[in-house]
Structures are given as structure tokens and as C-alpha cells.
C-alpha positions as CSV (number, residue, x, y, z in Angstrom):
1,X,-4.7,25.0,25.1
2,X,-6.5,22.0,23.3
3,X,-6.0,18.4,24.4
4,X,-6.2,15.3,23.0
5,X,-5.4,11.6,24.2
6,X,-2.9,9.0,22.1
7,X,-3.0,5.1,23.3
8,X,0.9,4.5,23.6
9,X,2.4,1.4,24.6
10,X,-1.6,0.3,26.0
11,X,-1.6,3.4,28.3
12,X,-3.8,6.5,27.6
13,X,-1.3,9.5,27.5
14,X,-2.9,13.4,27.4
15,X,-0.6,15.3,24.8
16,X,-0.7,19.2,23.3
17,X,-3.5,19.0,20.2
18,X,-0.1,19.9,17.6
19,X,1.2,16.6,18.8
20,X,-1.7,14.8,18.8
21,X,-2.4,16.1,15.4
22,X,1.4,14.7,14.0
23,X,0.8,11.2,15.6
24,X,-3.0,11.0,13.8
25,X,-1.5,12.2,10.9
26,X,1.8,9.6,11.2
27,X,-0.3,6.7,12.0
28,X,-3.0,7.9,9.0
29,X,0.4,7.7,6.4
30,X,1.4,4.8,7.4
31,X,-1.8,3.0,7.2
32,X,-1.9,4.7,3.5
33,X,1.8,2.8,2.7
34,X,0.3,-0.2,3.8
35,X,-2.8,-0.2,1.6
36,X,-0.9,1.1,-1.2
37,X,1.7,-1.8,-0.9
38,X,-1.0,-4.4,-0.4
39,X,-3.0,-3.1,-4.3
40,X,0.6,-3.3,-5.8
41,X,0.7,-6.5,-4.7
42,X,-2.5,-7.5,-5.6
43,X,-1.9,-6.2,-9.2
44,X,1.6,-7.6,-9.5
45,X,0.5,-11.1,-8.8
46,X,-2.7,-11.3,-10.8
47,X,-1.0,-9.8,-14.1
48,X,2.1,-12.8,-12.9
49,X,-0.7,-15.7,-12.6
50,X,-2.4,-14.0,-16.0
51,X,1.1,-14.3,-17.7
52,X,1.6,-17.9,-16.6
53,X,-1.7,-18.9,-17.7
54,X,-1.2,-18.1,-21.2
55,X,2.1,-19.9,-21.7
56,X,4.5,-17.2,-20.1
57,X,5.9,-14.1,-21.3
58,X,6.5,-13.6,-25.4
59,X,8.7,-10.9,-27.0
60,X,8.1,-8.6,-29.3
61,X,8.8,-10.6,-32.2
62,X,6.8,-13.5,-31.3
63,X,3.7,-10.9,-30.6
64,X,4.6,-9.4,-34.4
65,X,4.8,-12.8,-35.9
66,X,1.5,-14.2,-34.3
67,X,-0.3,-11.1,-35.8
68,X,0.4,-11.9,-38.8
């Protein structure tokens, strides 16, 4: 049976490779939230500073009058 070696708590441990498989793939997810969390947020606040630059949000109406 295949082998495979997890850092846990800064000590090497030898696990089964099906368990060593779930923690990669656990630890590979979680790193995906993250990044996925961190481009939201990057988005999010550049359209907020965009909005605030151009003299905050304006409704539908004003949009439709300004057009015309």
C-alpha cells in the first residue's frame, strides 16, 4: 500500500495515500476560497472607489435624464 507524508502540527506524519490524497485535496480547496475571496474583494472595492470618484451612486432616473 502507497504512502505518503502530511506536515501536521510541525511533525512529519506517514499516512495511507487515500488520506493523504483528502488532506492535499482539503488544503488545495481551501487555498481556492481564499483566492476566490481575495478577487471579490479586489473587484468590490475598486468598482466602490470607481463609484465614489464620480460623485457616488445615481438612480435610474438621474442616468435617463443625463442622457438626454
Amino acid at each position: 500500500m502507497a504512502k505518503g507524508v502530511v506536515e501536521v502540527h510541525g511533525q512529519e506524519v506517514e499516512v495511507r495515500e487515500d488520506t493523504y490524497k483528502a488532506y492535499r485535496g482539503v488544503r488545495w480547496a481551501i487555498i481556492c476560497i481564499i483566492v476566490f475571496a481575495a478577487i471579490v474583494a479586489v473587484l468590490f472595492l475598486g468598482g466602490f472607489l470607481t463609484t465614489l470618484k464620480n460623485g457616488g451612486p445615481s438612480s435610474p432616473v438621474q442616468t435617463e435624464q443625463s442622457t438626454h
